[in-house]
N, C-alpha and C positions, 0 to 999 in steps of 0.2 A: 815501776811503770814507765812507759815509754811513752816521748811526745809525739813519737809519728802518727802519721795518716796512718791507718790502715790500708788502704790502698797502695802506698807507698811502701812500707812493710810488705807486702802483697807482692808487688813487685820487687822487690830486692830478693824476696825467694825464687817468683817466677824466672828473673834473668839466666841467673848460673845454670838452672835447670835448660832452656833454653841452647844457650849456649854449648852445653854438651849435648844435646840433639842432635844439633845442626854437626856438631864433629862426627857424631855416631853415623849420620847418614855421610857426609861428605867421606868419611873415612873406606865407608863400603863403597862409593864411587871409585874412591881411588884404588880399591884391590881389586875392580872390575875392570877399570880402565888398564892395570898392571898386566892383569890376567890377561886381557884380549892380544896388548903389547906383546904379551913375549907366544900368543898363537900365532901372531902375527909375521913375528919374527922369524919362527920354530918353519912355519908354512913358506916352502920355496918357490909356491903356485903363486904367490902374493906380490903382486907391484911394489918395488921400490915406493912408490906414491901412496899407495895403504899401508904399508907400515911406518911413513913419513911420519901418514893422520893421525897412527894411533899411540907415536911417541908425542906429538903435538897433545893428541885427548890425554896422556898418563901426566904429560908435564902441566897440562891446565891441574889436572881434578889435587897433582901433588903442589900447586901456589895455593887452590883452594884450604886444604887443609893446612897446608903450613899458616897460613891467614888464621883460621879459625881455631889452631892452636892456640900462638900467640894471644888473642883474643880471651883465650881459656889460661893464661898464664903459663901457658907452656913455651918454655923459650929454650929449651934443650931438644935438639932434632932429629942431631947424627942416630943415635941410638937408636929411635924409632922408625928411620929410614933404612936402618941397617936389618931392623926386626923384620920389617916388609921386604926387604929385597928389593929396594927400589935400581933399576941400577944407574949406572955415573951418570949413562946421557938424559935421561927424566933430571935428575938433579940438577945437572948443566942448564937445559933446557925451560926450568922451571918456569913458567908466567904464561900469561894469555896466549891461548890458540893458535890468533891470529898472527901474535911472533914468534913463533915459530913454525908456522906456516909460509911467510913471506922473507924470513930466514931460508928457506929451502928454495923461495921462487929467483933469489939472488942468482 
């Protein structure tokens, strides 16, 4: 028998479960954000400025998930980075938006 709450028991199941949610959805984020990146890229009709946004949007949604790995005890990356085809500059680039957005206004 165990001295916990059940509640607390409750939630020690809940968490983990949680947690991989939030990877699952962030993760489709980041192959959507990937995907548009390289239309973006592929597309010659496209502004320097819109495909700026959408290595800025690839490089957020790829801190997001690096984050929420970690989180989930994932602390091995390369591999996974390499499964998705992420490429060098999202990598380089990785963190908020808005730095590498105001990176570009330099």
């Amino acid at each position: 028998m165990s001295d916990k709450d059940p509640l607390a028991a409750a939630l020690e199941q809940e968490i983990p479960n949680e947690k991989a949610s939030t990877l699952s959805r962030l993760n489709k984020k980041l192959e959507a954000a990937l995907d548009r990146l390289k239309k973006a890229e592929a597309d010659l009709d496209r502004s320097p400025e819109e495909r700026h946004a959408r290595l800025a949007d690839a490089s957020e949604a790829l801190w997001h998930v690096t984050i929420q790995r970690e989180l989930c005890g994932l602390r091995q990356h390369r591999a996974f980075y390499d499964f998705l085809g992420v490429p060098k500059a999202v990598r380089l680039h990785m963190g908020p938006a808005s730095s590498v957005r105001a990176m570009k206004a330099k």
